[in-house]
VOGU-3710 file (C-alpha; in Angstrom, 3 decimals, decimal comma):
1> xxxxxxxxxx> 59,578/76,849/2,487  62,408/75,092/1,070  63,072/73,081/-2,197  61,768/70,011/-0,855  58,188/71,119/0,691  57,731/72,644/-2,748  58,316/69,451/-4,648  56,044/67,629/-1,689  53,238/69,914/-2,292  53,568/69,734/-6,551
11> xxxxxxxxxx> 54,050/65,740/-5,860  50,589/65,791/-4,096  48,011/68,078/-5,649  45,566/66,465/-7,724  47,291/63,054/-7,145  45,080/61,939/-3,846  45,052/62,866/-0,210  48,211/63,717/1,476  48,920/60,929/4,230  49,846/61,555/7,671
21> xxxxxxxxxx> 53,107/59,391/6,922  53,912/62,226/4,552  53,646/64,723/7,006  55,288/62,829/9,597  58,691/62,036/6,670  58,005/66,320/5,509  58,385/66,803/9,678  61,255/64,229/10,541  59,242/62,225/12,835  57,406/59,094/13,622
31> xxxxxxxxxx> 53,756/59,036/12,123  52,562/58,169/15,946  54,397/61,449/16,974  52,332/63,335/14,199  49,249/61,932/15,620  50,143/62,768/19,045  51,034/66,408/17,646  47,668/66,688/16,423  45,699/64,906/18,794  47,197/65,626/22,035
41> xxxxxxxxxx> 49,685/68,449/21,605  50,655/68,864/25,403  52,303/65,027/24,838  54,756/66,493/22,472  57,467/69,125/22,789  56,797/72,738/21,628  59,996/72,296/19,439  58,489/68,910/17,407  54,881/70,327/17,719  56,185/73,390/15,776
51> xxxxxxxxxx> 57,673/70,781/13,223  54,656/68,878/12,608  52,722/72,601/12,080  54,752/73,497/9,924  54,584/70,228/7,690  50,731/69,954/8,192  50,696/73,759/6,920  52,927/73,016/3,808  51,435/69,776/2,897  47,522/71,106/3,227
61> xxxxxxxxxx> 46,888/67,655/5,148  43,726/67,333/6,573  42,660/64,507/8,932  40,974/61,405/7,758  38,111/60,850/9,290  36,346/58,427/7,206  38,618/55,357/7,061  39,762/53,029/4,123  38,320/52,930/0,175  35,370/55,519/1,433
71> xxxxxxxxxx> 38,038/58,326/2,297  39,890/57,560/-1,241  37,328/57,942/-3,523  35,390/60,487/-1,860  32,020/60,503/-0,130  29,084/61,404/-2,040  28,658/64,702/-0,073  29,134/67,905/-1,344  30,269/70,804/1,487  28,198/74,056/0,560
81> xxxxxxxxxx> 29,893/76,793/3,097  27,994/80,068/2,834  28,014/83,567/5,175  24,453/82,832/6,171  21,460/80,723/6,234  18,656/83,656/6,826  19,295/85,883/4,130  17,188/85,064/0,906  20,039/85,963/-1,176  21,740/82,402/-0,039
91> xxxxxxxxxx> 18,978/80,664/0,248  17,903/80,956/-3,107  21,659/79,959/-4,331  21,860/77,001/-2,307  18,437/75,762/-3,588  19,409/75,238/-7,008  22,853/74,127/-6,094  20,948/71,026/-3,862  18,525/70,438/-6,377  20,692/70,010/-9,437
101> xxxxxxxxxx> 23,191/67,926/-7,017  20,705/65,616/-5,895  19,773/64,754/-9,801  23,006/63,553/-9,694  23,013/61,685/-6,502  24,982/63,913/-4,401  23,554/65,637/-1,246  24,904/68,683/-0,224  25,572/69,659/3,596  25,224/72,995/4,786
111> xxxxxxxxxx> 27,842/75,236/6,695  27,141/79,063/8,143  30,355/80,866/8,684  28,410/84,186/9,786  30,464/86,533/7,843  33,827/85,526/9,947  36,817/84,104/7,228  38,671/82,433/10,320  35,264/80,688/10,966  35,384/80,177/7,559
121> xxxxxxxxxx> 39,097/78,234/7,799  38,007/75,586/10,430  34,750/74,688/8,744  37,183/73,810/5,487  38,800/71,858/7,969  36,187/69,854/9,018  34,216/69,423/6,246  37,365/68,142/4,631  38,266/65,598/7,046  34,748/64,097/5,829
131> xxxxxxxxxx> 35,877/63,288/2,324  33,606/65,263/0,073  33,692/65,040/-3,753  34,265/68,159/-4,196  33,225/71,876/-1,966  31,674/74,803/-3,101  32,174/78,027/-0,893  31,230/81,827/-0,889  33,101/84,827/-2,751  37,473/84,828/-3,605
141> xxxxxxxxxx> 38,222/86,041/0,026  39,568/83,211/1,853  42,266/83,036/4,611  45,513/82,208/2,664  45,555/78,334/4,595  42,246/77,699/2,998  43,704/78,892/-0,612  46,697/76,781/-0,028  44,553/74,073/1,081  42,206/73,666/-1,697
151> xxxxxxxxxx> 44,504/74,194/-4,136  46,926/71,424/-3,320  43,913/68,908/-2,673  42,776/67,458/-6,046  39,022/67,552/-5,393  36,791/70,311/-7,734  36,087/73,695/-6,020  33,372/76,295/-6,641  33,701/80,126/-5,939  30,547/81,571/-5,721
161> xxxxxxxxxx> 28,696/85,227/-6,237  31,997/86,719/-6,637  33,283/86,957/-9,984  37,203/88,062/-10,153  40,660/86,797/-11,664  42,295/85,301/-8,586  40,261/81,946/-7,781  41,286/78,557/-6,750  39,562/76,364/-9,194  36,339/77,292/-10,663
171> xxxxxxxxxx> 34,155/80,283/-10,142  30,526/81,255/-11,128  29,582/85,120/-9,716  28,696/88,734/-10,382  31,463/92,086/-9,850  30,702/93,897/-7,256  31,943/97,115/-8,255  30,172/97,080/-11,962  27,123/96,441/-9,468  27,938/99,359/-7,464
181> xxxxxxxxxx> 28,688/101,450/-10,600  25,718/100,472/-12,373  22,938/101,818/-9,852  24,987/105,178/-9,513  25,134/105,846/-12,614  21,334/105,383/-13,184  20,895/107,537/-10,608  23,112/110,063/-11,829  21,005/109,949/-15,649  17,699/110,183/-13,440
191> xxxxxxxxxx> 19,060/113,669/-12,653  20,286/113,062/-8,857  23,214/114,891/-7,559  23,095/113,921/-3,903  23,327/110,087/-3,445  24,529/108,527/-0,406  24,872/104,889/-0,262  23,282/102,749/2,305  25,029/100,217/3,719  25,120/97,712/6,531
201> xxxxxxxxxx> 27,688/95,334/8,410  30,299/96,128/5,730  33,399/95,554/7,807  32,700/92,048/7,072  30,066/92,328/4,251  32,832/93,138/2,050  31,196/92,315/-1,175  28,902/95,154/0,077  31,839/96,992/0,785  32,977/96,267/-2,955
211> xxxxxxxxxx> 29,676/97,800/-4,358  29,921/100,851/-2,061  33,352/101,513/-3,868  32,014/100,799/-7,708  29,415/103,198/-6,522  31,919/106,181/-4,784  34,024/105,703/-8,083  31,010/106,610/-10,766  30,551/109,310/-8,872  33,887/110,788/-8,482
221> xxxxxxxxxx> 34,471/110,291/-11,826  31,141/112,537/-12,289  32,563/114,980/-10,553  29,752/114,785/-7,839  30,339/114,111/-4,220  31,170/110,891/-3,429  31,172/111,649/0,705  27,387/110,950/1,541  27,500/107,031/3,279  25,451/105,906/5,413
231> xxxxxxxxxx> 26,944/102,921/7,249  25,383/100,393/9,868  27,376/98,034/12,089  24,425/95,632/12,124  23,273/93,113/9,223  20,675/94,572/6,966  16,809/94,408/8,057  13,571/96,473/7,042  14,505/98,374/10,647  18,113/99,318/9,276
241> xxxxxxxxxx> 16,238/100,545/5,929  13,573/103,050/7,977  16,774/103,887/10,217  18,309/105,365/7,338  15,089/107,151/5,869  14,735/108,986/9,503  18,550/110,354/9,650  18,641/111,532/6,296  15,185/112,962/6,539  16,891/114,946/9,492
251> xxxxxxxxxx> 19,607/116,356/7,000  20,150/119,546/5,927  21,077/119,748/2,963  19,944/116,300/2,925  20,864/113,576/0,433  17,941/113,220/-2,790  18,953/109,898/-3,813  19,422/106,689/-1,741  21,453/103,430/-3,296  21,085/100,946/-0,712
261> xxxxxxxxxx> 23,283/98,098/-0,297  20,208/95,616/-0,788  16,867/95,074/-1,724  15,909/94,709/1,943  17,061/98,078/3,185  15,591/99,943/0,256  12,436/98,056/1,510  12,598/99,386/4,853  13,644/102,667/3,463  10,441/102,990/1,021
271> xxxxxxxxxx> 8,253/101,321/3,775  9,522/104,253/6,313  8,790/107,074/3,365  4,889/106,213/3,135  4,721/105,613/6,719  6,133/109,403/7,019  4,452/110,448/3,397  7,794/111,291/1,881  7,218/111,325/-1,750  9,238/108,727/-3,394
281> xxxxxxxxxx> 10,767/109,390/-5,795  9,472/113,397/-5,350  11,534/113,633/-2,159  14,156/111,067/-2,190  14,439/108,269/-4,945  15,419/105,010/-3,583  17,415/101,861/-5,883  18,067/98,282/-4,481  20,356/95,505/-5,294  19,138/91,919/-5,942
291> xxxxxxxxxx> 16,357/91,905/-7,497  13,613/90,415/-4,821  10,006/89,201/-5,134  9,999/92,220/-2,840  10,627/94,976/-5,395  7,971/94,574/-7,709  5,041/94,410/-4,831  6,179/97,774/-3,112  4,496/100,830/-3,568  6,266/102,240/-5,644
301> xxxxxxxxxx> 7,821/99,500/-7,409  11,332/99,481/-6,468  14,159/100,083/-8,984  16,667/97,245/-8,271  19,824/95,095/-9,438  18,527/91,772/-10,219  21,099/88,872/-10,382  20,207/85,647/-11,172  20,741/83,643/-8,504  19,334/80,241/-8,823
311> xxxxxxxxxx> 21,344/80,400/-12,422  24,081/81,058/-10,531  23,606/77,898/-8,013  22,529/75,868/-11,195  26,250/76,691/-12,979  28,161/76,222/-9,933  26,569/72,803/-9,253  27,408/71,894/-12,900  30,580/72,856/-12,920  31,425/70,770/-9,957
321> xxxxxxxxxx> 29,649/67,779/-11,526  31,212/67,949/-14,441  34,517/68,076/-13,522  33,712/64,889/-11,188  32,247/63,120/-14,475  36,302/63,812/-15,797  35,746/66,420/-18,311  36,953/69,769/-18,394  34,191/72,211/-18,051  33,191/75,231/-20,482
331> xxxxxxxxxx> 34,373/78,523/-19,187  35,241/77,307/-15,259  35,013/81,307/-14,872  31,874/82,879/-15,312  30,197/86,303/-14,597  26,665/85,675/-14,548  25,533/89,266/-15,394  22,890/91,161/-13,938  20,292/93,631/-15,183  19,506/97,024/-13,979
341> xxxxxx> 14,661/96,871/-13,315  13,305/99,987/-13,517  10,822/100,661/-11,185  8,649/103,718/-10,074  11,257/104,598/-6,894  13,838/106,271/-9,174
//
């Protein structure tokens, strides 16, 4: 990028919507060209299509497609883009974050991106080209034209149950690897030696992914063996859980700890062990992570992670409203905690 895209993008973040007339002056060509760029690409030459690209990419322009005043000052719609719409965990989040929005007049629209950060990209996109007030979106992981994006576009954004350094405007969210840490080491101080980790659809569940580490580092640190994972391709279910209770029933030696990834695997997992009458914790001693209704009803209870999660949609709502009311808000980073609930499984 040269001297002059740099000053383009500093001239335009937080100062308003970049215009397609800037992209077509950043690009050297007629705003109708842009347009035809855009909107009809085989009407333009590779070489100018490239061009435009290359501007659009710099500039983090985004289509208008609200016209006049309305696209200026920003619709009263808030984008809440999320990895899935079945899994409680979310669900719960994007309750509070609707309900404390809509005391404030602002209605929030829903986007899945099923785990997939290119999906992830277009839905920024689109939900862009709408004019929101402001977008709140899941964990720091982003492909680097949605950072760029967001960054240069003046409008509040919200990280979500991620907590790190890196963010692009505000962030409200837990660390995964103190997560992953915590439950191993209560493990270990329970007197286990053989814990293998549960997991499921990490290669794009990376948060999970993040805990499995925390966990694998505690561990190694210990001085125990840090090698016993059990890893699913699918997402986690109660039929992943009792999947994993069967193999490493099968094992020999065989693991006499489980620290699954989630509450709902350790559910299947404990549901499997009474099914089979494996004595839990005699046999195997089985933790969670989240902190579900779930945990306290099993038999035993289930020791669990819990992390406030309608908090967490109530602070990230907040945030974003008050930085639309003008003001700077308290502490635009913030780790929301967690805490460790003993049950009888451990």
């Amino acid at each position: 990028m040269d001297k002059t895209d740099s000053r383009s993008r500093k001239r335009h973040r937080g100062q308003g919507r970049v215009t397609l007339a800037d992209v077509a002056k950043a690009a050297g060509v007629a705003p109708i060209t842009v347009s035809r760029a855009l909107n009809s690409p085989d009407r333009v030459s590779p070489k100018v299509r490239a061009r435009v690209e290359e501007a659009v990419e710099a500039l983090g322009y985004v289509p208008n497609l609200i016209a006049g005043g309305l696209a200026a000052a920003g619709t009263k719609v808030i984008p809440v883009i999320v990895p899935s719409l079945s899994i409680l965990t979310f669900i719960e989040v994007i309750h509070a974050i609707g309900q404390r929005l809509e005391s404030a007049g602002y209605q929030m629209l829903l986007a899945s991106t099923d785990w997939d950060l290119d999906r992830e990209a277009d839905l920024v996109d689109t939900v862009l080209g709408y004019s929101p007030s402001g977008v709140i979106l899941t964990g720091l992981r982003h492909r680097p034209r949605v950072v760029s994006r967001l960054k240069g576009w003046g409008r509040p954004v919200v990280e979500i149950m991620e907590y790190g350094e890196s963010v692009i405007d505000m962030n409200v969210g837990v660390d995964g690897d103190s997560l992953g840490r915590a439950m191993a080491t209560h493990l270990m101080a329970r007197g286990y030696r053989r814990i293998a980790f549960v997991g499921s659809n990490l290669d794009r569940d990376y948060r999970g992914r993040q805990r499995m580490q925390g966990h694998q580092s505690a561990l190694e640190q210990a001085g125990f063996d840090a090698s016993w994972v059990l890893e699913y391709a699918e997402p986690a279910s109660y039929a992943v859980g009792a999947q994993a209770l069967k193999e490493v029933m099968a094992m020999s030696p065989r693991p006499d700890a489980l620290h699954c990834s989630n509450d709902i695997l350790a559910a299947g997992a404990l549901l499997e062990a009474n099914r089979q009458g494996v004595a839990v914790p005699g046999e195997v001693a089985i933790g969670g992570y989240l902190g579900l209704s779930i945990a306290e009803h099993l038999t035993p209870r289930l020791t669990t992670l819990a992390v406030p999660r309608a908090e967490m949609g109530t602070q990230a709502a907040e945030l974003l409203l008050a930085r639309l009311a003008g003001g700077d808000p308290e502490r635009p980073r913030r780790d929301i905690g967690f805490t460790l609930v003993e049950g009888d499984s451990t």
